[in-house]
Residue frames relative to the residue before (quaternion, step in Angstrom):
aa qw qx qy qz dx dy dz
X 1.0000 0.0000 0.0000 0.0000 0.00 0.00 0.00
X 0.7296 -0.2778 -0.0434 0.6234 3.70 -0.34 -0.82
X 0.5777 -0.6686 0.4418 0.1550 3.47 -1.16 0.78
X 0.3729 -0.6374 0.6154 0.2756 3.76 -0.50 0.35
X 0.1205 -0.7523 0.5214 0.3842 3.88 -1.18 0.47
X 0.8262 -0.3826 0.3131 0.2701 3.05 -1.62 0.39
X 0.7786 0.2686 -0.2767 0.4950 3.81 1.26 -0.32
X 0.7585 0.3789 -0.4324 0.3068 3.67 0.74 0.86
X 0.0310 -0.8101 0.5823 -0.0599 3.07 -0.05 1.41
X 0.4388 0.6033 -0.5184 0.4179 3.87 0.64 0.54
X 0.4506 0.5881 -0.5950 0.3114 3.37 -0.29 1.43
X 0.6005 -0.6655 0.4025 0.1856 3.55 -1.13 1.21
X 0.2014 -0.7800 0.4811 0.3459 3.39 -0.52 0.44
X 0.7702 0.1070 -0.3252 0.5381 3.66 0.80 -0.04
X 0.4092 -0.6567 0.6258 -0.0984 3.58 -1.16 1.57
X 0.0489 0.7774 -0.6085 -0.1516 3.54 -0.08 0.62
X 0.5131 -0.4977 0.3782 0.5882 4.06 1.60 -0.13
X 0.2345 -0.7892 0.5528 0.1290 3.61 0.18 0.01
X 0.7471 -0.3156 0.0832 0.5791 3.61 -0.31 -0.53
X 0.4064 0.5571 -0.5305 0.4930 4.15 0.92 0.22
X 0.7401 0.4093 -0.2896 0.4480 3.46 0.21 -1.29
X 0.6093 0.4034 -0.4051 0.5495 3.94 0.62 -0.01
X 0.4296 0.6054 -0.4482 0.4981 3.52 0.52 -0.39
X 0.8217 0.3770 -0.2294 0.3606 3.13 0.07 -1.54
X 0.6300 0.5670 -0.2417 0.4724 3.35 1.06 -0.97
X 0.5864 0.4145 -0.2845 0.6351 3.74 0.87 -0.34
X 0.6952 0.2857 -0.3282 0.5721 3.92 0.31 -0.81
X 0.7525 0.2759 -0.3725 0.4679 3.61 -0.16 0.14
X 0.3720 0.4478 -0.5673 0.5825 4.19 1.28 0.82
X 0.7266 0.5603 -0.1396 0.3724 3.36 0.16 -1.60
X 0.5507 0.1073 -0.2911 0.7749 4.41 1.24 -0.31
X 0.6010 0.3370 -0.5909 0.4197 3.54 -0.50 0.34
X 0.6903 0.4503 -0.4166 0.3836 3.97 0.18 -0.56
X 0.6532 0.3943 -0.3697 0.5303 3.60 0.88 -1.73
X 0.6494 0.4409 -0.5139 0.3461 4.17 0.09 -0.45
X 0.6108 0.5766 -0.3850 0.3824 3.82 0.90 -0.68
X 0.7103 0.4058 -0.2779 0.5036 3.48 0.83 -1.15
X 0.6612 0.4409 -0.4983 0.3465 3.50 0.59 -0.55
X 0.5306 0.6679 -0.3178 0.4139 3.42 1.07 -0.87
X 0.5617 0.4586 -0.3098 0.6150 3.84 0.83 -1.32
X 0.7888 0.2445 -0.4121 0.3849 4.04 -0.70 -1.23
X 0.6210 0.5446 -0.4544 0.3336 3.90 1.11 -0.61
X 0.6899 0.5541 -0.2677 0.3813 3.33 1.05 -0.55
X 0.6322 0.6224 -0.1107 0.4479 3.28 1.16 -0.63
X 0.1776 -0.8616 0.4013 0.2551 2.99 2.03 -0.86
X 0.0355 0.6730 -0.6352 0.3772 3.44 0.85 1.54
X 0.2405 -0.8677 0.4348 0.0156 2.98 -0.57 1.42
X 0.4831 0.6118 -0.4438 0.4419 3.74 1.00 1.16
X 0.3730 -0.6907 0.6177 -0.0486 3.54 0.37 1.53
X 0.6664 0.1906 -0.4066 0.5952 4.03 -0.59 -1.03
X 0.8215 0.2427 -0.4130 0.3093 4.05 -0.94 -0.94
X 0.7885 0.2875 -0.4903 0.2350 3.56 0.84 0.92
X 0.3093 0.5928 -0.4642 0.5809 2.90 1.63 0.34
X 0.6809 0.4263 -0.3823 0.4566 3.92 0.11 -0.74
X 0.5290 0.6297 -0.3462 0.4515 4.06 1.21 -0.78
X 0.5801 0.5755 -0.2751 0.5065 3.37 1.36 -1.75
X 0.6016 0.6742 -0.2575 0.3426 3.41 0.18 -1.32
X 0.8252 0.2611 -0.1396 0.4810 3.18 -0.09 -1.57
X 0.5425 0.5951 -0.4332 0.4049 3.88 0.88 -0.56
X 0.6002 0.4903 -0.2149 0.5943 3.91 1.21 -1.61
X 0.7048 0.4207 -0.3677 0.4371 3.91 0.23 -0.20
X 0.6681 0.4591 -0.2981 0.5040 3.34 0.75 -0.98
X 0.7451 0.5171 -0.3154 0.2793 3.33 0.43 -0.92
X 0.6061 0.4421 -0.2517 0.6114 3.75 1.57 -1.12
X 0.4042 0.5933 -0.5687 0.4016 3.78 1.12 0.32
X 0.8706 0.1068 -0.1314 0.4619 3.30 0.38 -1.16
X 0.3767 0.5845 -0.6089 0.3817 3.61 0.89 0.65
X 0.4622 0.5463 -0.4392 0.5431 3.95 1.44 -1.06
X 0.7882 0.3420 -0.4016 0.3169 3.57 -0.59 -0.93
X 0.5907 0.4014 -0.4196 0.5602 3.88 0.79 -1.01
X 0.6182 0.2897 -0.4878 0.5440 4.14 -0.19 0.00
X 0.6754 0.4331 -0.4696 0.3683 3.86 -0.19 -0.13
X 0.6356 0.4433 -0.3754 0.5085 3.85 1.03 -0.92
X 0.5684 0.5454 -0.4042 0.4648 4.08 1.42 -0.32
X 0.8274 0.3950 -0.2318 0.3250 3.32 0.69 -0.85
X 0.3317 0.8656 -0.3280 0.1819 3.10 1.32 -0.70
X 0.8191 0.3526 -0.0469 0.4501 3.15 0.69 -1.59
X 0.5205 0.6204 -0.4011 0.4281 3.56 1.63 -0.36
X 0.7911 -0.3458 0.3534 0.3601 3.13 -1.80 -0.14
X 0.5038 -0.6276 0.3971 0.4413 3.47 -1.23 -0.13
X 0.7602 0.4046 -0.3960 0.3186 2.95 0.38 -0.29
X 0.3974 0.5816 -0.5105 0.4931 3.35 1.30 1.05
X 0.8030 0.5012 -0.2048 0.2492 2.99 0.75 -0.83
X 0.5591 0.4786 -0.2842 0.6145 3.33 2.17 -0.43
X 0.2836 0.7750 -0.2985 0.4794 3.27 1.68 0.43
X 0.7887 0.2743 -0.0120 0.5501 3.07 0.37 -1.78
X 0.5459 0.4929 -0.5111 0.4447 3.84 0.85 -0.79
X 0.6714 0.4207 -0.4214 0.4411 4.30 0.26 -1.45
X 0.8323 0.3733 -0.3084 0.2699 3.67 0.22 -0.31
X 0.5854 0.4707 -0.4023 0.5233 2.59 1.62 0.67
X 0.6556 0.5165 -0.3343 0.4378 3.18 0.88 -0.15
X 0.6928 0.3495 -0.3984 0.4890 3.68 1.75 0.20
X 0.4553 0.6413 -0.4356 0.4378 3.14 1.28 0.48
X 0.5695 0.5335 -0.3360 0.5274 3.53 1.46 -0.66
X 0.6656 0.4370 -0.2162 0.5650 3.54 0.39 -1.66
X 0.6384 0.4546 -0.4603 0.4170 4.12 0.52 0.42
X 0.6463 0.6365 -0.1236 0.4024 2.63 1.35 -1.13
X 0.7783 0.4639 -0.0067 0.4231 3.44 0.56 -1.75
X 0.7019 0.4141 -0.3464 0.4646 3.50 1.09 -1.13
X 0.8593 0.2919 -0.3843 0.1697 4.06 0.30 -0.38
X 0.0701 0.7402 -0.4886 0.4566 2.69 2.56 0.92
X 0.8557 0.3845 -0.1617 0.3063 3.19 -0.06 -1.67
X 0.5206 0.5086 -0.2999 0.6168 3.90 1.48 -0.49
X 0.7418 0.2695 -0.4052 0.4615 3.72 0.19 -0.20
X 0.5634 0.6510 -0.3748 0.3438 3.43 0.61 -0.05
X 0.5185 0.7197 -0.2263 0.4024 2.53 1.56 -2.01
X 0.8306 0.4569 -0.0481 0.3147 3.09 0.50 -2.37
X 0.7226 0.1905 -0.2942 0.5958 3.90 1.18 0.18
């Protein structure tokens, strides 16, 4: 599928994640909190739907922030046409993301 080229062979065999891999660990404290509280005010029947759905929101953004970046440190080294690969699918993951952010906003 996508190939590795032939002139980077400068990878580590043990990676503890260095500062990406904290990232991740902090972004995955951080959707694990906003999913708890939304969960608690949903349960409780706190009656404000947009500030948890908007709670939902920002947890699912943050997180495919740095799922994007761990697939960039994969792709990096691959071919191009993996890589213009990975840019369109990120960029409909955004435009999934962003436009009914941007329509509900739009709409109150």
């Amino acid at each position: 599928m996508c190939k590795k080229n032939k002139d980077t062979t400068t990878y580590r065999t043990k990676d503890s994640g260095g500062l990406l891999g904290f990232l991740a660990f902090l972004v995955t404290i951080f959707a694990a909190v906003l999913y708890l509280v939304a969960l608690i005010l949903d349960f409780i029947d706190v009656n404000r739907p947009k500030l948890i759905d908007t709670m939902r929101s920002v947890a699912s953004t943050v997180t495919m922030c740095i799922v994007g970046l761990l697939g960039w440190k994969f792709v990096r080294y691959r071919s191009t046409w993996c890589k213009v690969l990975y840019a369109v699918l990120i960029l409909i993951v955004v435009a999934c993301v962003a436009v009914p952010m941007v329509i509900e906003l739009v709409r109150n």
